[in-house]
Residue, then its C-alpha position, 0 to 999 in steps of 0.5 A: x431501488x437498492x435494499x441493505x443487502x444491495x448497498x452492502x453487495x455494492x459497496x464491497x465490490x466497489x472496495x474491493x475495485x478500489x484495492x485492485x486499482x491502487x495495486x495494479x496501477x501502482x506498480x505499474x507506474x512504477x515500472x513506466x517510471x523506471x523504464x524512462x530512467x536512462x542515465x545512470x540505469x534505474x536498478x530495482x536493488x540499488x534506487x529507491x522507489x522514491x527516486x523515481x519521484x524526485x523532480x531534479x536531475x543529476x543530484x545524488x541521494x545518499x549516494x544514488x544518482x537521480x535523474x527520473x524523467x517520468x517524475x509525474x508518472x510516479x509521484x502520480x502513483x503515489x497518490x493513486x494509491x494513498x487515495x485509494x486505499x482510504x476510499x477502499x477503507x471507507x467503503x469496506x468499514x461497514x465489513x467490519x466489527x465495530x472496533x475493528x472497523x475503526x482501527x482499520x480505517x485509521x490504519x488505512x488512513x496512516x498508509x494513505x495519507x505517508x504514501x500521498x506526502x511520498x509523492x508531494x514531497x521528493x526525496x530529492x537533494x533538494x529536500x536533503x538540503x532544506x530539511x524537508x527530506x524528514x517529512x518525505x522520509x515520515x510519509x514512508x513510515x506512516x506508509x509502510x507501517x500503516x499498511x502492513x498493520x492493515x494487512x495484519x489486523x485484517x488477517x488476524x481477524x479473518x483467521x479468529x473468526x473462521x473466515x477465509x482463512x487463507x486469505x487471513x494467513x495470507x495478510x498477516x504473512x505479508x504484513x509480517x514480512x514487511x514489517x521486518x523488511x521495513x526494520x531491517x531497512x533501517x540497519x542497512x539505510x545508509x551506505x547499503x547498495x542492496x537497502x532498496x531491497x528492504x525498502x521493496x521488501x516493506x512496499x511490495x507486500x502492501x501491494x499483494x495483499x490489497x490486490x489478493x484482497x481485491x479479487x477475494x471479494x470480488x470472487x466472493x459469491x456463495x449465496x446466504x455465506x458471510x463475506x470474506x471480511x465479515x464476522x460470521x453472525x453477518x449475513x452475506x450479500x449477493 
């Protein structure tokens, strides 16, 4: 039977393969998706990652031509990824200080609940039309923000505490990153043919950081050393 310290242990690499999972298979949904797209050619610097999302084929999203015959597989990442990044945050809470702990949970809680209305409601002409293009367009906020915030609170909180401070530099580099890419996205929105840069340039971080996070806590093994997310007054599981 497990003790505290077991549970703990458990839980963290439990988390950290939820982080790696979510990263891992959303990008490669992504490029699955992408690689389907024929008529016009999907260009990672000219389409959405959203258009690879968009169930009807033939309409144009401000501008860009859609048609995604993997529609499924992507809006399936989408969700992956929301899912996983709340169970993750659930299972590495206790890591945590008490405050922080919960504004990580609530940030990882934004992130994952914008990213899964990605994939529940398109960003197809259809949504255009209808009006339902707002709420498709807030899950990406709540997204892109949410996630970067995580990677930045995180961060900032490894880096004080003299914990794995690379990997605290790391998060709040990334989160920074795409926090300005997420801005500059919404100067260049319309009109732009190298705006999805931007938009990768807010998303992709997310995913580099929980994937580095990932395998941080899964490599972390010193006997009787605080974990990397842990404040150092907390002892260290196996």
């Amino acid at each position: 039977m497990l003790d505290a310290s077991g549970i703990r242990s458990l839980s963290r690499k439990a988390g950290a393969v939820a982080l790696i999972v979510a990263a891992v298979q959303y990008v490669a949904l992504e490029a699955v998706a992408a690689s389907a797209w024929k008529d016009p050619p999907y260009q990672y610097s000219f389409n959405f990652i959203s258009d690879l999302g968009v169930p009807s084929c033939g309409g144009e999203v401000d501008g860009r031509t859609v048609c995604s015959p993997l529609h499924v597989v992507m809006n399936t990442g989408f969700v992956v990824q929301g899912v996983s990044f709340v169970v993750a945050a659930v299972l590495l809470f206790p890591m945590l200080p008490d405050r922080l702990r919960w504004i990580y949970l609530a940030l990882a809680v934004v992130h994952g609940a914008g990213i899964t209305l990605v994939g529940l409601v398109h960003g197809s002409p259809e949504a255009a039309a209808d009006g339902s293009m707002t709420w498709h367009i807030l899950g990406a906020m709540m997204a892109i923000f949410g996630g970067n915030l995580v990677s930045i609170v995180v961060g900032r909180h490894l880096l004080g505490s003299g914990t794995a401070r690379w990997l605290g530099i790391t998060g709040i580099v990334l989160g920074a990153f795409g926090l300005v890419c997420a801005l500059l996205l919404q100067t260049v929105m319309n009109g732009n043919n190298v705006a999805a840069v931007f938009e990768r340039g807010g998303v992709y971080p997310i995913m580099v950081a929980e994937f580095v996070a990932g395998v941080a806590l899964l490599a972390w093994r010193r006997p009787g050393a605080p974990l990397p997310a842990e404040p150092r007054s907390a002892g260290a599981a196996a």
